[in-house]
TIVEXKE-405384 format. One record per residue: residue in one letter; x negated, y negated, z negated of N, C-alpha, C in turn; residue number from 1. Coordinates in Angstrom, 3 decimals. Example, Ala and Ser with C-alpha at 12.3 -4.5 7.8 and 13.67 -1.06 7.14 Angstrom:
<nodes>
NODE, aa, n.east, n.north, n.up, ca.east, ca.north, ca.up, c.east, c.north, c.up, i
NODE, a, -13.190, 5.690, -7.800, -12.300, 4.500, -7.800, -13.200, 3.300, -7.800, 1
NODE, s, -12.850, 2.250, -7.080, -13.670, 1.060, -7.140, -12.900, -0.030, -7.870, 2
</nodes>
This chain:
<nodes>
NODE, aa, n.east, n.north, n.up, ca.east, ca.north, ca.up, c.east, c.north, c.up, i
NODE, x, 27.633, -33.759, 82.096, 29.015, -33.355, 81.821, 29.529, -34.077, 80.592, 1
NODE, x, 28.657, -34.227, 79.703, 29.373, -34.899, 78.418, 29.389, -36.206, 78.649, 2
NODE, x, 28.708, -37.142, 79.478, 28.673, -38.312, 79.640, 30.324, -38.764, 80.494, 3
NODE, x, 30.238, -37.526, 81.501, 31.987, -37.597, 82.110, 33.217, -37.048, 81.675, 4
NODE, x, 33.045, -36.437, 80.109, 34.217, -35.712, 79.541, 33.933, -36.769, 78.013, 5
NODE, x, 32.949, -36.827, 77.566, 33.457, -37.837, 76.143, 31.881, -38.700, 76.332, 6
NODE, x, 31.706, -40.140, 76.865, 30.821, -41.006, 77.425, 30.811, -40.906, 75.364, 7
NODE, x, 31.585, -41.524, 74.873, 31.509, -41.840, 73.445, 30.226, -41.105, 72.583, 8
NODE, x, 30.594, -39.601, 73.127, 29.481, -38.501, 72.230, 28.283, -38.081, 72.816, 9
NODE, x, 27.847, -39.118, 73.743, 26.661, -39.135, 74.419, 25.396, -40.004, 73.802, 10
NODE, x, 24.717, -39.427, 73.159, 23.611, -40.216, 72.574, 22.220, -40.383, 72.558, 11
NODE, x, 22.264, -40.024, 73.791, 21.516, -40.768, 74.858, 20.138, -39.475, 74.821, 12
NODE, x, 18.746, -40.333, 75.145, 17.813, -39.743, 75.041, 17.187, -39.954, 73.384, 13
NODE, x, 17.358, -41.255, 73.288, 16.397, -41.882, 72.038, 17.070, -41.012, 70.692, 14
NODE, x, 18.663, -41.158, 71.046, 19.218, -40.513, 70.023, 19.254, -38.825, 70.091, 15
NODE, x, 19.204, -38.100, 70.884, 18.726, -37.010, 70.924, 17.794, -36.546, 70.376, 16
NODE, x, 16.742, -37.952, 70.411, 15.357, -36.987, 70.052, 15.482, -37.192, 68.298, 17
NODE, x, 16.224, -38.298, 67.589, 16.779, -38.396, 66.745, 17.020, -36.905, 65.785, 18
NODE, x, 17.720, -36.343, 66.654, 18.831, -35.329, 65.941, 18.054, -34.169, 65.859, 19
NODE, x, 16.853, -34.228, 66.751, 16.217, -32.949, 67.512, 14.794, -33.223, 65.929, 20
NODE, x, 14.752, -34.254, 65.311, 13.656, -34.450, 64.428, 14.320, -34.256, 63.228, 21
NODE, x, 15.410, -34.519, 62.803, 16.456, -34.265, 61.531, 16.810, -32.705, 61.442, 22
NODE, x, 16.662, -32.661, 62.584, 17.095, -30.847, 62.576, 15.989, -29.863, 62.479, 23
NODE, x, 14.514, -30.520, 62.651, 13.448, -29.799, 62.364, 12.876, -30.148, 60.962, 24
NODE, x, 13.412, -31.457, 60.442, 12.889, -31.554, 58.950, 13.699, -30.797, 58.066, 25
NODE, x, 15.116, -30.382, 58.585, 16.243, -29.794, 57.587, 15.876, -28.812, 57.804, 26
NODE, x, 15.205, -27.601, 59.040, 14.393, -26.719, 58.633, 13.253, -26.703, 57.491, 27
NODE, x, 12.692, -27.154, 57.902, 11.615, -27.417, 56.872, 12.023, -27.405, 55.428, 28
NODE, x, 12.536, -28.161, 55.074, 13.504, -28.517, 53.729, 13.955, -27.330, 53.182, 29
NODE, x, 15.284, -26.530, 54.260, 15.421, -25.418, 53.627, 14.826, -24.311, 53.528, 30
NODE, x, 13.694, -24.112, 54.496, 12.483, -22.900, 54.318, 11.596, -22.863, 53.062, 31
NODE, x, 10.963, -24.321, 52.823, 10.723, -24.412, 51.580, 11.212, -24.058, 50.124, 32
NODE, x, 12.767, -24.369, 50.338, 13.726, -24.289, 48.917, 13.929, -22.978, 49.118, 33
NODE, x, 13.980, -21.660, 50.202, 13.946, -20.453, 50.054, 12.953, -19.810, 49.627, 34
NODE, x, 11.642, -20.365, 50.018, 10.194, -19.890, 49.440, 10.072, -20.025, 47.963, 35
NODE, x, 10.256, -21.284, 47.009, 10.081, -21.377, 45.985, 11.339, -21.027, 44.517, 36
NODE, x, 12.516, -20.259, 45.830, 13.559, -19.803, 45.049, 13.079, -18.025, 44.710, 37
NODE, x, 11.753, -17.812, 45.297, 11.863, -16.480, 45.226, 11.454, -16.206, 44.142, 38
NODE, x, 12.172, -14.771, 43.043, 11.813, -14.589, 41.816, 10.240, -14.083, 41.832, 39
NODE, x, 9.759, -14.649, 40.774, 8.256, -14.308, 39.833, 8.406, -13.234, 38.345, 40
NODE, x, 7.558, -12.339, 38.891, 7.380, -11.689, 38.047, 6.911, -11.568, 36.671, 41
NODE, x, 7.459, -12.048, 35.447, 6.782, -11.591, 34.072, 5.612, -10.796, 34.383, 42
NODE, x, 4.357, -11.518, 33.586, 3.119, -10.464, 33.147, 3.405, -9.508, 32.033, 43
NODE, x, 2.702, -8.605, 31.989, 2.909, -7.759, 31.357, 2.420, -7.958, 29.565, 44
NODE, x, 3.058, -7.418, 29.066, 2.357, -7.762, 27.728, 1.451, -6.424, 27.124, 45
NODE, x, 0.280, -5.914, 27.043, 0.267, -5.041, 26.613, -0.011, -4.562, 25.040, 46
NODE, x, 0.188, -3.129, 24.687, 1.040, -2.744, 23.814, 0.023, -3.399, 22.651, 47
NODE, x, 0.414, -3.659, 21.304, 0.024, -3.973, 20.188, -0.635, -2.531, 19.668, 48
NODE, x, -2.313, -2.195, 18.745, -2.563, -1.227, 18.396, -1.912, -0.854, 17.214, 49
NODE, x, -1.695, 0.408, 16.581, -0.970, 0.524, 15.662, -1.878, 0.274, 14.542, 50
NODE, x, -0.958, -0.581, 12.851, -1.593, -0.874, 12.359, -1.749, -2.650, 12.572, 51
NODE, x, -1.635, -2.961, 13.415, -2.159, -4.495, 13.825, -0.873, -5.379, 13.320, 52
NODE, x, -1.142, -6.700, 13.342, -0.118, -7.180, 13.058, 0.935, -7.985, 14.602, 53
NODE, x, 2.225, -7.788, 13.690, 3.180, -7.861, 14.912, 3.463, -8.733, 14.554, 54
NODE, x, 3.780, -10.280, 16.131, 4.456, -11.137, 16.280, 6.058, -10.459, 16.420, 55
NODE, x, 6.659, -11.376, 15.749, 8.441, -11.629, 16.256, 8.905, -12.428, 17.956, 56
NODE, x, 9.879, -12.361, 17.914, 10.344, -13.292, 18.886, 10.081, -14.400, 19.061, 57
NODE, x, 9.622, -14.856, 19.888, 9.040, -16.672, 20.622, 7.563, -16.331, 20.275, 58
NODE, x, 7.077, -15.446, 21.159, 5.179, -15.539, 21.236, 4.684, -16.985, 21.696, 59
NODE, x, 3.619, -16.731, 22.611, 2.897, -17.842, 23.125, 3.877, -17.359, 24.760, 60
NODE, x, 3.777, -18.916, 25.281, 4.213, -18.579, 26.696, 5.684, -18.326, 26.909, 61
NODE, x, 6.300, -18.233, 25.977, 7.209, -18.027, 26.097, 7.668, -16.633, 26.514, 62
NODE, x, 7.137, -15.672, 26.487, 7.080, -14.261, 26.203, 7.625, -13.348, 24.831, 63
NODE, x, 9.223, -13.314, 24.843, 9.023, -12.456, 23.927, 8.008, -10.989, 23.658, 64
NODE, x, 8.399, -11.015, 22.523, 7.635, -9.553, 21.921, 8.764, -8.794, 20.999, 65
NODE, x, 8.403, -7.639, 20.927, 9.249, -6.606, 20.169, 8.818, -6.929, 18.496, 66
NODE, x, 9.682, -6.876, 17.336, 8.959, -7.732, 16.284, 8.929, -5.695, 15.798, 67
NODE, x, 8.388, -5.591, 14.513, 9.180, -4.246, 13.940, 9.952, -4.255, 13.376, 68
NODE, x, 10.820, -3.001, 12.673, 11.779, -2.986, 12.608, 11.976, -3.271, 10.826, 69
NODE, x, 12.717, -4.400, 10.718, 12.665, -4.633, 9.085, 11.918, -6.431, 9.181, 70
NODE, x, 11.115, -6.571, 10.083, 10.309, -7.751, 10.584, 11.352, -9.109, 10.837, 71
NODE, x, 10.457, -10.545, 10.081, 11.321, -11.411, 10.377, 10.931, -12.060, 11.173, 72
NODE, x, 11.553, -12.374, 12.431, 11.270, -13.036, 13.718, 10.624, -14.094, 13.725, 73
NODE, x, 9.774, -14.206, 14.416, 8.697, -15.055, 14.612, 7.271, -15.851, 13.238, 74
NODE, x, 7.169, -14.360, 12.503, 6.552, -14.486, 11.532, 5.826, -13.508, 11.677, 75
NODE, x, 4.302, -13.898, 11.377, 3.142, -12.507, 11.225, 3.265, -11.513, 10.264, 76
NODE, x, 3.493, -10.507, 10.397, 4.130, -9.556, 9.157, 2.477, -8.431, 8.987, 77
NODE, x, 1.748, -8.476, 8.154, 0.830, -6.903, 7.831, 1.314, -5.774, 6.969, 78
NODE, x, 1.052, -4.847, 7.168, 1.683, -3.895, 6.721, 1.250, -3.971, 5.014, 79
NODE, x, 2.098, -3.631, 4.063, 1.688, -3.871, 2.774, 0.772, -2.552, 2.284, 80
NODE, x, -0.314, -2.742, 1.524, -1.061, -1.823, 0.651, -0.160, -1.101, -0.085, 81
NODE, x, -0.747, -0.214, -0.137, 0.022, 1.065, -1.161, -0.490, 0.642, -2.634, 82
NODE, x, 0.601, 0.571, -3.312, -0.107, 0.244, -4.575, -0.604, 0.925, -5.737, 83
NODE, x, -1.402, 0.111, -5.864, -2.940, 1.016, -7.206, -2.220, 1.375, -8.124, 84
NODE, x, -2.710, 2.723, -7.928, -1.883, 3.689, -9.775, -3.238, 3.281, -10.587, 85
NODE, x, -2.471, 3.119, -12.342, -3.244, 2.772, -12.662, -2.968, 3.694, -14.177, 86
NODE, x, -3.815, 3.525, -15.300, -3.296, 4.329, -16.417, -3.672, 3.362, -17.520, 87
NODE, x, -2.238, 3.562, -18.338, -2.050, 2.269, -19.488, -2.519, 3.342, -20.838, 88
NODE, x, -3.160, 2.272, -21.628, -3.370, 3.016, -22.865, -3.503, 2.317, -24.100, 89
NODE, x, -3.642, 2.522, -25.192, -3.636, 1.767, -26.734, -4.855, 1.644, -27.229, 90
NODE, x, -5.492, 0.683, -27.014, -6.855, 0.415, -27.499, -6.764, -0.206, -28.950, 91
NODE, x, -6.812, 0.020, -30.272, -6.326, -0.001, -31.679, -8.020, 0.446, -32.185, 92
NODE, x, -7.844, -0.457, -33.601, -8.936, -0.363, -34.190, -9.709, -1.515, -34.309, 93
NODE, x, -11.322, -1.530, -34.451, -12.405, -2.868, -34.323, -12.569, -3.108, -33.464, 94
NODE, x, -11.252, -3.581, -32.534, -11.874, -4.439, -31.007, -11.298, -5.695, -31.410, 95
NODE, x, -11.846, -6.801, -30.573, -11.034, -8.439, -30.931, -9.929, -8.374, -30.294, 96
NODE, x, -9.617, -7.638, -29.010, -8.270, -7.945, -28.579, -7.571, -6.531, -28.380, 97
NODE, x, -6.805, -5.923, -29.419, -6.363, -4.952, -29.494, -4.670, -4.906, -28.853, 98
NODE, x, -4.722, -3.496, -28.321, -3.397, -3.811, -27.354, -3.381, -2.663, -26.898, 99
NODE, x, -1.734, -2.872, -25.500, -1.872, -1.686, -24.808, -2.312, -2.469, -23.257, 100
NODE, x, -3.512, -1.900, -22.639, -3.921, -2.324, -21.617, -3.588, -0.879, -20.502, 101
NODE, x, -3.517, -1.830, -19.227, -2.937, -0.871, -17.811, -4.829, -1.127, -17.044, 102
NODE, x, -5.353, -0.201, -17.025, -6.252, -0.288, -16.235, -6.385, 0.570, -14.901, 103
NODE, x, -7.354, 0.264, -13.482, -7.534, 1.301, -12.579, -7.518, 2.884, -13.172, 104
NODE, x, -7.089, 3.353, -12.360, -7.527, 5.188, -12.361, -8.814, 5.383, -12.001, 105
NODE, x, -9.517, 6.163, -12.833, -11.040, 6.654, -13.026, -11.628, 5.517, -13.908, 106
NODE, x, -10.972, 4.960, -14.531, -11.677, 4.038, -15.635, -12.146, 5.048, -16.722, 107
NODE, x, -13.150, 4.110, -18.107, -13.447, 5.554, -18.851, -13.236, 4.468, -19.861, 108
NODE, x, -13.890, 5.224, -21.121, -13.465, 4.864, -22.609, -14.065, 3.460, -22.556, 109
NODE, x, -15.347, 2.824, -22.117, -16.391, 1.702, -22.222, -14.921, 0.788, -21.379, 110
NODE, x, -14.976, 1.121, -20.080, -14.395, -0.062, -19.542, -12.719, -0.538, -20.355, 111
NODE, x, -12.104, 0.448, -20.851, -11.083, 0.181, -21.945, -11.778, -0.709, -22.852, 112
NODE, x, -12.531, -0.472, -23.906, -13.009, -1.156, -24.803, -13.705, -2.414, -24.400, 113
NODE, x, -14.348, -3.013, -23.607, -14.734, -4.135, -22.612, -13.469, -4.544, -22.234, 114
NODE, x, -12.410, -4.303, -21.920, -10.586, -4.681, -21.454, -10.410, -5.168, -23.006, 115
NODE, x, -10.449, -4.762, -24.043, -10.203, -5.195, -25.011, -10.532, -5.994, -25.997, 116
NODE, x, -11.712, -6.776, -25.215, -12.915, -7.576, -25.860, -14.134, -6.977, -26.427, 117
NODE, x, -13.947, -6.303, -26.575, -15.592, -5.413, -26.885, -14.796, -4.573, -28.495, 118
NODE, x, -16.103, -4.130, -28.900, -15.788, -4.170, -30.681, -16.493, -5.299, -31.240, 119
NODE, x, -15.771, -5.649, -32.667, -16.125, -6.803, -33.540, -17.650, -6.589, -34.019, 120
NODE, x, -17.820, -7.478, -34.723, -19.530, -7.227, -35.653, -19.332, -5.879, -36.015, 121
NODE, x, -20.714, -5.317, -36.144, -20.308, -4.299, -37.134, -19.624, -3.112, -37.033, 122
NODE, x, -18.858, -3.245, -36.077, -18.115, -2.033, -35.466, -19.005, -1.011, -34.393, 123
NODE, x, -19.570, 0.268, -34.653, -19.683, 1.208, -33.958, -19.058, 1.951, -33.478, 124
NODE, x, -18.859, 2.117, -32.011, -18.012, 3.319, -31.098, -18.336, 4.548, -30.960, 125
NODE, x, -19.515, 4.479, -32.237, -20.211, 6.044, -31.591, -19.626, 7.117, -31.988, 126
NODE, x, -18.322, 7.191, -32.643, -17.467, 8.433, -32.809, -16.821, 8.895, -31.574, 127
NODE, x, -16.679, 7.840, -30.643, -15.987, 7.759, -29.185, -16.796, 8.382, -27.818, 128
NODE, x, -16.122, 9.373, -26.976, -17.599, 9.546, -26.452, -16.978, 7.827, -24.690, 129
NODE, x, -17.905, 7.124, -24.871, -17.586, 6.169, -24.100, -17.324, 6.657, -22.407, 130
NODE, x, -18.024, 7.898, -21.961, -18.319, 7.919, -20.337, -17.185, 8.830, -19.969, 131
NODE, x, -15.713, 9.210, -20.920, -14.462, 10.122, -20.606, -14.007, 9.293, -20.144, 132
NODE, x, -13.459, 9.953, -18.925, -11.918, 9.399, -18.154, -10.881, 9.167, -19.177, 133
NODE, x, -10.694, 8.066, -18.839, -8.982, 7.391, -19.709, -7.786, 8.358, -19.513, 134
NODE, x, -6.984, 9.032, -20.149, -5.771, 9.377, -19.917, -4.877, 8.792, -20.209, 135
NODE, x, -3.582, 8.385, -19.340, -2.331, 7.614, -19.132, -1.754, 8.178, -20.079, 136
NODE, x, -1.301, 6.875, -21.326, -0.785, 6.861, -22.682, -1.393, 7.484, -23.967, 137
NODE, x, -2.446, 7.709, -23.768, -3.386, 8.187, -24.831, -3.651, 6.608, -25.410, 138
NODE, x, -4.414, 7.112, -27.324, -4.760, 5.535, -27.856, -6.529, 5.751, -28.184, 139
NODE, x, -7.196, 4.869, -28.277, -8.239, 4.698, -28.628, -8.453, 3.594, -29.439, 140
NODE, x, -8.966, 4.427, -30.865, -9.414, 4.202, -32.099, -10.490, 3.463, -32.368, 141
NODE, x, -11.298, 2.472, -32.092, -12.610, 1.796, -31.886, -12.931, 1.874, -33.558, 142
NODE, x, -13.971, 2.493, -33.988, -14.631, 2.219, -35.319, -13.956, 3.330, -36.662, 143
NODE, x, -13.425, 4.562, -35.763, -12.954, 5.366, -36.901, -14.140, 6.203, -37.121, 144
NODE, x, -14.266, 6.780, -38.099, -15.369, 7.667, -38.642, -15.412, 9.027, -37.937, 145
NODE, x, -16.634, 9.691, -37.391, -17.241, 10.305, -36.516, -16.645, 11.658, -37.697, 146
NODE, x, -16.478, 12.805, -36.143, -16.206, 14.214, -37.286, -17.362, 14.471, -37.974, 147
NODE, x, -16.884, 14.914, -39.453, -17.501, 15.184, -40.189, -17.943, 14.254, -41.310, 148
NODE, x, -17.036, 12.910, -40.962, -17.846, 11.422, -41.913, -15.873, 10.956, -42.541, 149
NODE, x, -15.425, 10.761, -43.508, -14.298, 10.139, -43.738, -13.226, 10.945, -44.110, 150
NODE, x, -12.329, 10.579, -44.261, -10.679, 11.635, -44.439, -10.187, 12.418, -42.996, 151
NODE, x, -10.754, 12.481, -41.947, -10.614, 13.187, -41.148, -11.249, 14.024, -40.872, 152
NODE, x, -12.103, 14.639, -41.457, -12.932, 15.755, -41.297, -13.529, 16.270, -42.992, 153
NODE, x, -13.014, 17.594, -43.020, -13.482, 17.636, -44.362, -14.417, 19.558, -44.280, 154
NODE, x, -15.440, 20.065, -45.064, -15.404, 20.995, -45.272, -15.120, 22.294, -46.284, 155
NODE, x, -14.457, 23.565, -44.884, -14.165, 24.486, -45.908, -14.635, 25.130, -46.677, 156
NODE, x, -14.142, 26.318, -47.552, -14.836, 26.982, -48.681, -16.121, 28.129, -47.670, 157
NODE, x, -16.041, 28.245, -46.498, -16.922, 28.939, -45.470, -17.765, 28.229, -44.839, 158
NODE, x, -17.954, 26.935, -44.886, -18.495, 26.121, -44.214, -18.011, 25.667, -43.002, 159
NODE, x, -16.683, 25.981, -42.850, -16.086, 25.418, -41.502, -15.979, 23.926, -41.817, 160
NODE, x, -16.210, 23.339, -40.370, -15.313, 21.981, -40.353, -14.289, 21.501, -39.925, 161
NODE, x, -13.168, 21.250, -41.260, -12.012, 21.107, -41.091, -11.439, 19.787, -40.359, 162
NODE, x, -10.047, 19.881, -39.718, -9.948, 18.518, -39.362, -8.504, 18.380, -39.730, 163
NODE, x, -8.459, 16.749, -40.190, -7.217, 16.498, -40.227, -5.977, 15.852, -39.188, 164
NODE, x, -5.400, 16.804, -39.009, -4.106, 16.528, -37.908, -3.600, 15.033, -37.962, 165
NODE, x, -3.617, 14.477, -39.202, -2.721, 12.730, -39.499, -4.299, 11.895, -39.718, 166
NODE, x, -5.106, 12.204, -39.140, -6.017, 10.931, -39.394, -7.276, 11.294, -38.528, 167
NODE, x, -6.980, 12.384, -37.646, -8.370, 12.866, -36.840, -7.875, 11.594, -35.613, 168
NODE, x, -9.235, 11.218, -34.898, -8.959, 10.269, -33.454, -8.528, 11.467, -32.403, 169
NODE, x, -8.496, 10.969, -31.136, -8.207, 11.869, -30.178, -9.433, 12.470, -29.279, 170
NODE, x, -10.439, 11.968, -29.633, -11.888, 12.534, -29.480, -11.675, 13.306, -30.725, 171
NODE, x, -11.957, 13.464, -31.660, -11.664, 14.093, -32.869, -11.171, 16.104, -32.640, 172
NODE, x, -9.821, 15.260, -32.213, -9.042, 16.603, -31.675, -9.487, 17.619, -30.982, 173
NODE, x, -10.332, 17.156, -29.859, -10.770, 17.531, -28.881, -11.593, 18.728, -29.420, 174
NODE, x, -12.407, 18.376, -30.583, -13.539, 19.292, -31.070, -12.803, 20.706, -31.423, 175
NODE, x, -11.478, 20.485, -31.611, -11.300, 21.643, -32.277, -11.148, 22.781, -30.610, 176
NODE, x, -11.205, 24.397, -30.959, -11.088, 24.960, -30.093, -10.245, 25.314, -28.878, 177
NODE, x, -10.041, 25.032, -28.191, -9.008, 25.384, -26.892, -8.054, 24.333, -26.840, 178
NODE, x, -8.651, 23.096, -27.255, -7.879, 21.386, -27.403, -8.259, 20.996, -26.658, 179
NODE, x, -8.312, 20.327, -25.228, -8.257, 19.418, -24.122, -8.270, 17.848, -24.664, 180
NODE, x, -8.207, 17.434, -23.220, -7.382, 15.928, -23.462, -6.025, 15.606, -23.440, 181
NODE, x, -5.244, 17.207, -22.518, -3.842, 16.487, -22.466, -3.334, 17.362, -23.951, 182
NODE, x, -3.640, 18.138, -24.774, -3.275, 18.627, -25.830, -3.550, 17.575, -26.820, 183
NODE, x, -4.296, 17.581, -27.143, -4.880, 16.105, -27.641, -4.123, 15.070, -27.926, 184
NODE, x, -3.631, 14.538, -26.451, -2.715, 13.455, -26.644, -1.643, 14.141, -27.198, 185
NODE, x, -0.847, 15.305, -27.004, -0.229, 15.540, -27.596, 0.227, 15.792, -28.943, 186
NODE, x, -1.192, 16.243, -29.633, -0.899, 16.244, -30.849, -0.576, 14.661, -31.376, 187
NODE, x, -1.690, 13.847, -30.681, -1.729, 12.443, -30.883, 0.080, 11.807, -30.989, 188
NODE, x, 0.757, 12.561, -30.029, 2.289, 11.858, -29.824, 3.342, 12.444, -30.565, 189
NODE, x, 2.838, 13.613, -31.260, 3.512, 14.475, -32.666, 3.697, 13.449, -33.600, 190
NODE, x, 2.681, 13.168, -34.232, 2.073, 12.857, -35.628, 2.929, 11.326, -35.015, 191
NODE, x, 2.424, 11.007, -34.491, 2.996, 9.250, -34.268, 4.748, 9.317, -34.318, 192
NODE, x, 5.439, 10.348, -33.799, 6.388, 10.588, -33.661, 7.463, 10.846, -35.101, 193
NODE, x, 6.666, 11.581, -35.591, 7.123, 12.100, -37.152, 6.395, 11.561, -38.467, 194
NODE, x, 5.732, 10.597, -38.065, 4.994, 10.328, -39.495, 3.596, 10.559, -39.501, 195
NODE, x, 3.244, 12.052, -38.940, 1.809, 12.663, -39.326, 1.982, 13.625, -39.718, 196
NODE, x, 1.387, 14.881, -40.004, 1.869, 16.571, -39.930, 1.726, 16.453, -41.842, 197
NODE, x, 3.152, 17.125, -42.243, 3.502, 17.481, -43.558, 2.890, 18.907, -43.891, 198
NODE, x, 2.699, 19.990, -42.754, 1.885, 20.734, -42.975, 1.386, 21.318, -41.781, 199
NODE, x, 0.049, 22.746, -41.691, -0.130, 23.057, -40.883, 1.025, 23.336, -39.555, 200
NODE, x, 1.855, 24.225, -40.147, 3.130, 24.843, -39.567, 3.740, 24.290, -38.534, 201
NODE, x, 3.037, 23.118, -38.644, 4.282, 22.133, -37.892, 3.303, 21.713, -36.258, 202
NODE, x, 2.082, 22.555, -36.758, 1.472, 22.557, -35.397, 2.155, 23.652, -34.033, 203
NODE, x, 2.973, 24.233, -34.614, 3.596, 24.985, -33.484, 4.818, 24.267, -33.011, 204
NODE, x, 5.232, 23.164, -33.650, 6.164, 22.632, -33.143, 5.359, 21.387, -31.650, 205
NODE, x, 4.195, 21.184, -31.396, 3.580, 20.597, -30.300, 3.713, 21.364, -29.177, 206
NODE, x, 4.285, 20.828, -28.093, 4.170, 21.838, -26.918, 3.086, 21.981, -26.115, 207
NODE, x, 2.554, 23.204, -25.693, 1.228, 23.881, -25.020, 0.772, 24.408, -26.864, 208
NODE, x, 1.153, 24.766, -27.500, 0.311, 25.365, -28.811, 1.468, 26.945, -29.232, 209
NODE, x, 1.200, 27.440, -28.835, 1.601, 29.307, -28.252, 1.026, 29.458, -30.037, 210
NODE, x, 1.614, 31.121, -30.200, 1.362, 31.940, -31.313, 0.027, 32.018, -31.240, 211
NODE, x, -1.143, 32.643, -30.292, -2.256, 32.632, -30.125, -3.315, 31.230, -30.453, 212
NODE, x, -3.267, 30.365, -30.144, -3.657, 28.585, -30.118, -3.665, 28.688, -31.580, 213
NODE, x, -2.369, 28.870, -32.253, -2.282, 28.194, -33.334, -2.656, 29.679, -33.961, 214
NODE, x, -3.169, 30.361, -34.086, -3.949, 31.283, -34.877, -5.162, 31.474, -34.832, 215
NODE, x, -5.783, 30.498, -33.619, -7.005, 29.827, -33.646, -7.471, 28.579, -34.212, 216
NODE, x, -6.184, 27.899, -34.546, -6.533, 26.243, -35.053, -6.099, 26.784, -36.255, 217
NODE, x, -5.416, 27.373, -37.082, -4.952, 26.826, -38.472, -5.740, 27.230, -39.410, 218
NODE, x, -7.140, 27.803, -39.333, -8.620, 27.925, -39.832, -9.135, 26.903, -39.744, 219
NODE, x, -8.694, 25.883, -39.274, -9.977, 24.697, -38.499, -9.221, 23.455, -38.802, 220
NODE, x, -7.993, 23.477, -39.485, -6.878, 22.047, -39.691, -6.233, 22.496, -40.879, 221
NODE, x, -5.926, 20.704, -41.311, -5.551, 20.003, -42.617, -4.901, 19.618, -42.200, 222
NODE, x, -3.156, 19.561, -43.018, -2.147, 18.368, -42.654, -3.220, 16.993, -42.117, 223
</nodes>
């Protein structure tokens, strides 16, 4: 029929089989380009432990990641240490390097004095007791005279041993009755404050020293 209605659009056998092979490769062609158009799934990333350190954006692979929050993208971030409290104090007296040094918490009197170069020739610490915990802003005296030896310790008409408020150390202090370390420093931050005590009296002006305290110390202290 097509050879007697359009001879022109007749193309024969050879060319038939032509069209019949173009039309099975253009299958082909486009079955393929539908197969390799089909979407692929992202692997999974799994979760980071807490604590660990977090990548930013542009991992490996081309996989983002979630960075944290505050985190600068595409930088290894660890979480920062909490930082070391420490307690500063005034190491004064026969050491070579006298100062105010910041040392760890639970340090004691030795490792202060070792922070400060040791003591000089000649200098004994043994008024100091070396194995006390340091207290934050307290001073230590390297080479002052032990109670009972010098102008800080004198005795009374009873045989008490007196101490003096403007020249006792802060080990010193301690000896007297119901005196601590944080009283101690305190008296220590009186006297530094005002000069040094003009008289007993002025021990009630230290705070933690009640009517009672100071009717126990003013038998036992010298301006």
């Amino acid at each position: 029929m097509i050879r007697e209605t359009a001879p022109l659009l007749d193309p024969g056998r050879p060319g038939l089989r032509v069209l019949v092979v173009l039309g099975v490769l253009a299958a082909a062609v486009a079955g393929i380009y539908a197969w390799r158009s089909q979407p692929v799934a992202d692997p999974l990333v799994p979760p980071a432990p807490a604590g660990a350190a977090a990548i930013g954006v542009g991992s490996a692979e081309g996989v983002p990641t979630a960075a944290p929050s505050g985190a600068v993208p595409g930088i290894v971030g660890l979480a920062s240490p909490p930082p070391t409290p420490g307690v500063t104090v005034h190491v004064t007296g026969k050491v070579r390097k006298a100062g105010v040094l910041t040392l760890p918490s639970g340090s004691r009197v030795v490792d202060a004095i070792q922070a400060a170069g040791g003591a000089r020739p000649g200098a004994s610490p043994d008024g100091l007791n070396l194995a006390r915990r340091l207290v934050d802003g307290e001073q230590i005296v390297v080479g002052a005279p032990a109670v009972g030896q010098g102008a800080a310790a004198a005795v009374g008409g009873d045989g008490t041993t007196m101490i003096s408020l403007s020249s006792a150390t802060y080990e010193q202090l301690q000896e007297l009755p119901g005196v601590g370390e944080v009283l101690a420093q305190r008296i220590v931050e009186y006297r530094e404050a005002h000069g040094g005590f003009q008289g007993v009296d002025q021990l009630q002006d230290v705070s933690g020293i009640g009517p009672q305290k100071f009717a126990d110390l003013k038998g036992r202290v010298t301006p």
